[in-house]
N, C-alpha and C positions, 0 to 999 in steps of 0.2 A: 504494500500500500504506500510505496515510495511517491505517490504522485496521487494527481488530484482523482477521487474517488469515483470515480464511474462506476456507477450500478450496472452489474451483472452477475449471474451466476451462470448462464449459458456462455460459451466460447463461442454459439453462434452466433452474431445477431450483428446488425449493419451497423457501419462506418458512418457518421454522418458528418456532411460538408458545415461543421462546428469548430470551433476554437479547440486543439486537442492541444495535450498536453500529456506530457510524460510523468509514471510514479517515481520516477525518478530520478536523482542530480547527473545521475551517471557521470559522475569527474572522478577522477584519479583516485584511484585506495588513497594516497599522500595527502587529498582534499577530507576523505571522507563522509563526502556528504549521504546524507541519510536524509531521505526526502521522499514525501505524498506529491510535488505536485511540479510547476513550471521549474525551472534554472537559466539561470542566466549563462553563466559560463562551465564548462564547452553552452556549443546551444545542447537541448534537449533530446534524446533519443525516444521520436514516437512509439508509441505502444502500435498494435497491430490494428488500430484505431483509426491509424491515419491513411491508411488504405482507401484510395479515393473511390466511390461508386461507381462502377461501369455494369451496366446492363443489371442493374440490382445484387453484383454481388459485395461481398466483402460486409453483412451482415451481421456480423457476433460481434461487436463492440457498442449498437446505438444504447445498449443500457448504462454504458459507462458512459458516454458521453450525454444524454438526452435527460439524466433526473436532475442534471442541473438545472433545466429552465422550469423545472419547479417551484426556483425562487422565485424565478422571473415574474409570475402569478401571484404572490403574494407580496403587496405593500405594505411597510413597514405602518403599525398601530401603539402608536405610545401608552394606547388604554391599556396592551394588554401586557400583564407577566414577563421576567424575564424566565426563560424555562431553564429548571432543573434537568438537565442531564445526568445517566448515571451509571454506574455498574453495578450491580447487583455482586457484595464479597461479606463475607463478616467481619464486621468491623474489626478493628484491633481493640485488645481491652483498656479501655480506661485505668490509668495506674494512677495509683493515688500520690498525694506530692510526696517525693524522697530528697533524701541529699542530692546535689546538682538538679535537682528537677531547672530548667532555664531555655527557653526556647531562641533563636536565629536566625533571622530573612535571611532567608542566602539571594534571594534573587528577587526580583522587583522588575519586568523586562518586558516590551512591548516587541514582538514578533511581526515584523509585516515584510518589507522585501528582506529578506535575512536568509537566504542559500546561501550558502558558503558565509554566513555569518552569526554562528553559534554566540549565545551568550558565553563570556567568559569572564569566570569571579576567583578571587583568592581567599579559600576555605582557612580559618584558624579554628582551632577546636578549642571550646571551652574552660578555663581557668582550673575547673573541678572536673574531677575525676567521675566517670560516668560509667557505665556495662549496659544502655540500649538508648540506639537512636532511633526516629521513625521521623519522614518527613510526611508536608502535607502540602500537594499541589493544587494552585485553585488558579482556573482561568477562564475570561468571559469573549464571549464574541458577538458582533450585531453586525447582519447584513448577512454576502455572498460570500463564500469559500468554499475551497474541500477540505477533506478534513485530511489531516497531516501526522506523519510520522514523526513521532521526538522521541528525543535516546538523552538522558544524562549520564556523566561520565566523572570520576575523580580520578584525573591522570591518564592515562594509556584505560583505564580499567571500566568496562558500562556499568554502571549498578541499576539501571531502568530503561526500558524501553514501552512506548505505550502511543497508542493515537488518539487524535484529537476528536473531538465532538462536531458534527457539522452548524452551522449556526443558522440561526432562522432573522428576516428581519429584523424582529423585535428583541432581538438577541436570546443568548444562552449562557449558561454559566453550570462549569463541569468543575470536581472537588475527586482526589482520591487521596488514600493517606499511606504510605509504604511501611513498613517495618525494614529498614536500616542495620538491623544486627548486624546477619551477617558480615555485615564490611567492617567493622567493629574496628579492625586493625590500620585501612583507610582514616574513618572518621578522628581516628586518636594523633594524625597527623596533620600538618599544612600540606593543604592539597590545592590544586588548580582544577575548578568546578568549570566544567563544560556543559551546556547542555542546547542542544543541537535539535531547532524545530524550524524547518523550513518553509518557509510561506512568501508568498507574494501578492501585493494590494495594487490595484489601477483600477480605471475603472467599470472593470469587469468583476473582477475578485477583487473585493471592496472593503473585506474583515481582515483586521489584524487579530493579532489572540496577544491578550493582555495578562499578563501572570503574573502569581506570587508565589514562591517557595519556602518554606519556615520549615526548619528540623528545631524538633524537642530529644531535651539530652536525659536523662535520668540513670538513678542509680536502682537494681534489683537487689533483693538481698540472695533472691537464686537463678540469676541471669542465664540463660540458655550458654552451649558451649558456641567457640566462635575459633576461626582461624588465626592462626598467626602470624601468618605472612598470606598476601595473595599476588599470583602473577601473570601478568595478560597474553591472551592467544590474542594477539589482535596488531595494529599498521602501529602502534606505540607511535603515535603525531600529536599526542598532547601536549607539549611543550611548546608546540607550534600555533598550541590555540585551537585546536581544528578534533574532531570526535574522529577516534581510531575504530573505524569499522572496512573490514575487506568485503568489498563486494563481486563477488564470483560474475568471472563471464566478464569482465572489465580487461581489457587491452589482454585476450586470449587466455586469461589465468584462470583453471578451472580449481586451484589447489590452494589451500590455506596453507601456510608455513609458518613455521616460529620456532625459533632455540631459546629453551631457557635451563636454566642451571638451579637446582633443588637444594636445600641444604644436607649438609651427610645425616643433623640430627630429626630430617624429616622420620615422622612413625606411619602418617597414612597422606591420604590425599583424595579431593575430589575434582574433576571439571566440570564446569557447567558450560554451557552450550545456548547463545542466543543467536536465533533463527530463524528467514519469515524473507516469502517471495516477494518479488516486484515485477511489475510489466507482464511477460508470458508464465511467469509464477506465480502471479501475486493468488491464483485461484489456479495451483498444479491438482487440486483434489477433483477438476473436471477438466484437465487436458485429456487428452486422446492418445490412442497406440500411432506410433510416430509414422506407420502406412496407412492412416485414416483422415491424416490433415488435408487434404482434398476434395473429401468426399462430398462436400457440397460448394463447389467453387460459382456457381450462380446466385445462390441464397445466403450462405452460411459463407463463405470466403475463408481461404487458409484458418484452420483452428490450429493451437495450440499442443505439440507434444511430446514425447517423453515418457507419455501413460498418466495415468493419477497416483502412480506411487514416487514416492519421494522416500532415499533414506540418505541422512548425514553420517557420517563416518569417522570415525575419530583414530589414528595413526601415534602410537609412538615409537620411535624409530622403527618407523615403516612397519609395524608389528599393531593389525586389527585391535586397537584399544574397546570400543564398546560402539553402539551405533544411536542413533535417534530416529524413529519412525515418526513426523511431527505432529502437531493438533492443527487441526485446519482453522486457524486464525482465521474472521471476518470481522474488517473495518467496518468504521461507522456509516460509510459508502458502498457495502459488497452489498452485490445481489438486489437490493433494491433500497433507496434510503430511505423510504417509509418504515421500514420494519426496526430504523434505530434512532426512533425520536418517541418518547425519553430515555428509552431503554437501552444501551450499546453491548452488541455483542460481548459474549462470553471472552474475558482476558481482557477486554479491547483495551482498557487502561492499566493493564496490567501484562503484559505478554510475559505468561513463565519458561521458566529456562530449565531444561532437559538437566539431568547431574550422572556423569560414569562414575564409579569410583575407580582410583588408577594406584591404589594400593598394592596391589600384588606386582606392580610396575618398579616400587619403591625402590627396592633392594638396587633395582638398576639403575636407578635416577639422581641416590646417593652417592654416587664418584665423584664426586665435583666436577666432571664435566656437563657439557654444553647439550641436550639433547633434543630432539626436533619432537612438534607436536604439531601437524595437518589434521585437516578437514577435506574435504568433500562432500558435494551434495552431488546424490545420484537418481537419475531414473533408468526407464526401462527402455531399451531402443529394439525390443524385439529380437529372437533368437538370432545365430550365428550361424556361420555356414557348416556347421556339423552338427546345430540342433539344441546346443547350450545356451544358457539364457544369460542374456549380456545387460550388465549396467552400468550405465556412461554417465558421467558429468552433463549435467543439464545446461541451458541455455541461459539469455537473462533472465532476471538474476537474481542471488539470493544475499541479502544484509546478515554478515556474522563476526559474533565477535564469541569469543569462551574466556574461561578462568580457570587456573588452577588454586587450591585451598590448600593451603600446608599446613597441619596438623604436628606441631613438633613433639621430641622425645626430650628426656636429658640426658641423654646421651648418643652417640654414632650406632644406632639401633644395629645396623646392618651392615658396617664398617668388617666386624669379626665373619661373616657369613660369606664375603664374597658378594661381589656387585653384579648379580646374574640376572637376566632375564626371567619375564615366568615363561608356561606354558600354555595353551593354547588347550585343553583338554575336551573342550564340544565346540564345533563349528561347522553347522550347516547351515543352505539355505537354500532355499528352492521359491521359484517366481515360474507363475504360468500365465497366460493372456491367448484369446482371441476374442476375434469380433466380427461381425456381415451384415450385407448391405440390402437392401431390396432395392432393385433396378427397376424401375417403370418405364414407358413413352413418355416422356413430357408433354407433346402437344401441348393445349392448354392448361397449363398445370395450376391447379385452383387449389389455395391454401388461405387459410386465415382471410378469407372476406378480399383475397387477390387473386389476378390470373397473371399469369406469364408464358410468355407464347415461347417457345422452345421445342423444334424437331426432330432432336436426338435425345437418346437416352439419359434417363439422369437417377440420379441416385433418392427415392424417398424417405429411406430410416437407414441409421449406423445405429446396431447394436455391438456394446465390448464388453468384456469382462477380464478384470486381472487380480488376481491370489496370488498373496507374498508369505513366507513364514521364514523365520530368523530362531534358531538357539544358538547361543554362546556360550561359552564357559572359559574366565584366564584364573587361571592359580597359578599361586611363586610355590615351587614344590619346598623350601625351606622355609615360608613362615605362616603358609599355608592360608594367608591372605587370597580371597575368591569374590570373583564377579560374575552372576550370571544374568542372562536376557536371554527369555524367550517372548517372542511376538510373533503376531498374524494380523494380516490384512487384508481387507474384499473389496473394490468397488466396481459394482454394476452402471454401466452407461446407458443411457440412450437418446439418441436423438429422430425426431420425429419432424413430419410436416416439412421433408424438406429443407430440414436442417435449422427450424425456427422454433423448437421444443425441445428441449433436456432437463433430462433426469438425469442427477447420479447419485445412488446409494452405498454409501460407503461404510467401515468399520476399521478401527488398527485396537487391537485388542493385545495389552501386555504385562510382563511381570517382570522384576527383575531382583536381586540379591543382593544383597553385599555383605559376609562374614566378619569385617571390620567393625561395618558399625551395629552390625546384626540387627538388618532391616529388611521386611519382604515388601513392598512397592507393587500393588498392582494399578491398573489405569484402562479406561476405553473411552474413544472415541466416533460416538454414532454422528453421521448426518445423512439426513434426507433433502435433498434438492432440486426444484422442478421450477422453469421458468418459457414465460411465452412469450413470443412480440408477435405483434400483428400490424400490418401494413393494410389501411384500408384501400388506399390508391394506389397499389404497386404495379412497376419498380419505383413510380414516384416514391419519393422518402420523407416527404415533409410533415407526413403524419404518421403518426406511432403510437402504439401502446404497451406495454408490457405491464406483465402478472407475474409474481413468484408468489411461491410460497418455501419454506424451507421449517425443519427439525432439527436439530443439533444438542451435542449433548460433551458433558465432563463428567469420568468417573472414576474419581482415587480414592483408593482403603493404604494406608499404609500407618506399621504397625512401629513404628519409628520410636527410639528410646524420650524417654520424656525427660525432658533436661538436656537433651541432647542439642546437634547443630541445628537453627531454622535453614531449613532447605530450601531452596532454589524452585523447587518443584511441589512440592506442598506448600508453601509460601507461611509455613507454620513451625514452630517444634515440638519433637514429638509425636505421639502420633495420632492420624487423620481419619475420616470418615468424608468424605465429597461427594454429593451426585446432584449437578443442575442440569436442567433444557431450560430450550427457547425450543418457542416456535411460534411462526406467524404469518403472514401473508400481504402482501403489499401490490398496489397497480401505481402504476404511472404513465399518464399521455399527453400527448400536443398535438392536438390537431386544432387545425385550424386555425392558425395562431393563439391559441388557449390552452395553457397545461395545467394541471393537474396531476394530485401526488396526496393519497392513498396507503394507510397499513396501520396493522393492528400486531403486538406481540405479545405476549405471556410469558414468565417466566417462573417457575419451579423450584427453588435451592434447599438444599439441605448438607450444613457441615457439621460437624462433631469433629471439634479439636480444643486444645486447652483446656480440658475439663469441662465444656459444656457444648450443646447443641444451639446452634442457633437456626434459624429456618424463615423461607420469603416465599410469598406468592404475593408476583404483581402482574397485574393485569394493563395494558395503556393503547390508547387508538389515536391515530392523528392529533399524536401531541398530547393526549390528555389522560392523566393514570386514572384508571377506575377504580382500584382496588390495589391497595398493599398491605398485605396481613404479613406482621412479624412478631416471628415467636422466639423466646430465647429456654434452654434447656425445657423443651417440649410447651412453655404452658404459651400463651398468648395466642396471636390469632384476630387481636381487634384491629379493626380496617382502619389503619393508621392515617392513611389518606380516602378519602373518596372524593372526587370528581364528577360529574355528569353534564 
């Protein structure tokens, strides 16, 4: 979601002769920019959007480009509200005041033409002695924008990544509040605060996003455990002022690299891993098998592919470290932006970060040498010339940055054992796909309230399917340090009408181990996706309509030591219970020179972490919450808002 937010969840849908714009900055790893939407310099690399009309194809983008003139319809009204935008998380607990309790603006910062220019602050950490920080972002917008990708950074290192809320004339104003522990060993430092949100204001895109940032310090009497040193997978351009993120698929770099050097008296270790497409990624969980991107070159125009499976891959010296199968992230622009006003997508302000543990690595990373840590993000390119199933580096592109957590001993833990390698002891992995087409006459081919006169044959439905499954196993045979993952994954496609309807039903279903910290981690991720556009006058394009509707879900149990490290991945310590959906449905059209923009979501939550349960159902329809019932350790339930 590096760029400005085009509604879609089809890869088929038309190109329109609109202002496009790219997700992203696409400038140099050494720039780093990390971007939702236009860039100044280099110029901008169009999404598949910018594909001009000819005889009506190049269809799979008008959702991305066309919910914009939604604003266009609605004049701004000073009678009414500014709207609350939200995420739906449990809060963080209220702590009562301690020693250092003391709160710190770190930032005060008006974002408007600001590509390649990141807020930059000089962080000093507090007089007194603290053990947890948590900061709290709040930022308003009035008028026209997309909505935008920001990342904050202390040094070479991300501690957040999250997108912005789209805004409505009358404006909006979006609040989320992080738990900051983990960085613990950061925050106790003078650091150089980057925080990196890309926007641009003329007068077209007319909203800047006005922010404020404040960390509260405090002392715990039983503070969660924390790192003690942490060290970045990532362009380390912080000193230059600029956010260190590598973005794949940039000046032919399909491979993340990095040397770093561990202490001898390292005892364990984690990485975490932050990760999330742009432009022909930004929605890989409805690309295509990479022999299907044709399949509707009158309607539907080159789609997107690679498959819908994605895995990232994590390499220490060049030896399979652990993988990431991801959560299909949607912006507060994906698939239709009715379905995210008040409500935004699951993460959307919060995007979590995958964690390997690389323990059983240890023994080898304590030599005091220099040792390489890659990445790659892989899809499917379809089997090989002898029938084996091959996965390649995907296309543009993907924003990643990781961390390594050093966990120290008091002493050279693994100094006396010998600086060895582990082993590799389970590793398979099997990926299977097909898909077909129905061939019709074209003649007059009548779709969605249009005809299109074409005398050869052409293609009416792509049906695909692809199943992935992954087990791993690394153990160090002398400290008997073990990581395991196993996972699976499904999604069903299809496209219909010509290549103006899709569906994709997806699932990545997983567990994973870790004997160090003796934690079992499980997780799924469902979604259901179906979206339509319809052309009243086609191939004329100047009216349009589009329908989605979409399901999606998050589901972690993990049985994580209580007192132990807040994870990356449960965004908690200790351990967890998780299960939300959304689901909702949204339309958007212009015809006639009059748009229109439509949708209603619901959302489900239930966490059990910290000692208690907390639990949401809210209900919201264009703009307006009907119902938010919140319960805390099972009792409540009273309709805290209602609306009508």
């Amino acid at each position: 979601m590096l760029s400005p937010s085009w509604s879609w969840c089809i890869l088929g849908l038309l190109s329109l002769s609109l202002p496009v714009t790219s997700r992203s900055s696409q400038s140099g790893q050494n720039r780093g920019a990390l971007h939702h939407g236009l860039v100044s310099l280099p110029p901008p690399i169009l999404p598949r959007s910018s594909r001009s009309v000819q005889n009506g194809g190049a269809l799979h983008h008008a959702k991305r480009s066309m919910h914009r003139l939604a604003s266009d319809l609605q004049s701004p009204n000073q009678s009414r509200p500014v709207l609350d935008v939200f995420q739906v998380f449990k809060p963080l607990a209220k702590i009562p005041l301690r020693p250092c309790d003391t709160q710190v603006v770190l930032m005060e910062h008006s974002f408007a033409n600001s590509y390649g220019k990141p807020f930059v602050g000089n962080y000093t950490p507090p007089s007194c002695a603290f053990t947890n920080v948590e900061i709290e972002f709040t930022a308003k917008a009035r008028g026209r924008q997309f909505d935008r990708l920001a990342a904050m950074f202390l040094g070479d290192i991300e501690v957040w990544r999250l997108s912005t809320a789209e805004p409505t004339p009358w404006g909006i104003v979006f609040r989320y509040t992080k738990d900051m522990t983990p960085y613990l060993s950061l925050w106790t430092e003078p650091q150089k605060l980057i925080f990196d949100l890309g926007n641009i204001v003329n007068n077209q895109y007319t909203s800047p996003f006005n922010t404020t940032l404040v960390a509260r310090f405090w002392t715990e009497a039983k503070p969660p455990v924390t790192a003690d040193l942490i060290l970045p997978i990532s362009t380390k351009v912080g000193s230059k002022g600029m956010p260190s993120f590598f973005n794949t698929g940039e000046a032919n770099s399909s491979t993340i690299s990095v040397l770093q050097v561990l202490p001898r008296d390292t005892k364990k270790a984690i990485v975490s891993i932050s990760a999330n497409g742009q432009i022909g990624e930004e929605f890989w969980w409805s690309n295509v098998l990479s022999n299907d991107t044709e399949t509707f070159p009158d309607t539907a125009g080159p789609l997107p592919g690679y498959s819908p499976f994605r895995e990232i891959q994590l390499y220490i010296d060049g030896i399979l470290a652990g993988v990431v199968w991801p959560f299909p992230i949607i912006f507060t622009g994906g698939v239709a932006p009715g379905l995210w006003t008040p409500i935004v997508g699951i993460d959307a302000f919060d995007l979590r970060e995958s964690e390997i543990d690389i323990t059983p690595f240890v023994p080898l990373l304590t030599d005091g040498r220099k040792h390489e840590f890659s990445m790659q993000i892989m899809g499917y390119d379809g089997p090989t010339n002898n029938g084996t199933s091959q996965l390649v580096p995907v296309g543009p592109y993907w924003v990643v940055t990781g961390k390594i957590f050093v966990y120290k001993s008091d002493i050279d833990a693994f100094g006396f054992k010998g600086h060895s390698p582990p082993e590799t002891t389970i590793s398979t992995f099997a990926i299977s796909a097909s898909s077909s087409r129905v061939e019709v006459p074209a003649g007059n081919m009548t779709f969605t309230n249009a005809t299109m006169t074409n005398n050869t044959l052409t293609n009416a439905t792509l049906t695909y399917a692809i199943a992935a499954s992954r087990s791993l196993q690394i153990k160090h045979p002398l400290t008997g340090a073990t990581w395991t993952q196993d996972i699976s994954f499904s999604n069903k496609g299809h496209f219909d009408d010509f290549g103006l309807t899709q569906t994709n039903v997806q699932s990545t279903m997983g567990e994973s181990t870790s004997s160090t910290f003796n934690t079992l981690t499980s997780y799924s991720y469902p979604l259901n996706c179906t979206s339509t556009t319809f052309y009243p006058s086609f191939p004329k394009t100047d009216s349009i309509r589009i329908t989605a509707k979409l399901s999606h879900g998050l589901v972690i149990d993990s049985n994580a030591t209580t007192g132990g490290p807040v994870s990356l991945f449960n965004l908690v310590s200790g351990p967890l219970t998780l299960d939300t959906v959304q689901s909702g449905a949204a339309m958007f059209g212009n015809e006639r020179n009059r748009s229109y923009n439509f949708g209603h979501t619901e959302q489900m939550f239930r966490q059990r972490s910290g000692g208690s349960l907390y639990t949401r159902e809210v209900r919201a329809s264009n703009d307006t919450v009907f119902y938010d019932r919140i319960g805390l350790d099972g009792v409540g339930g009273k309709a805290l808002t209602v609306q009508r």
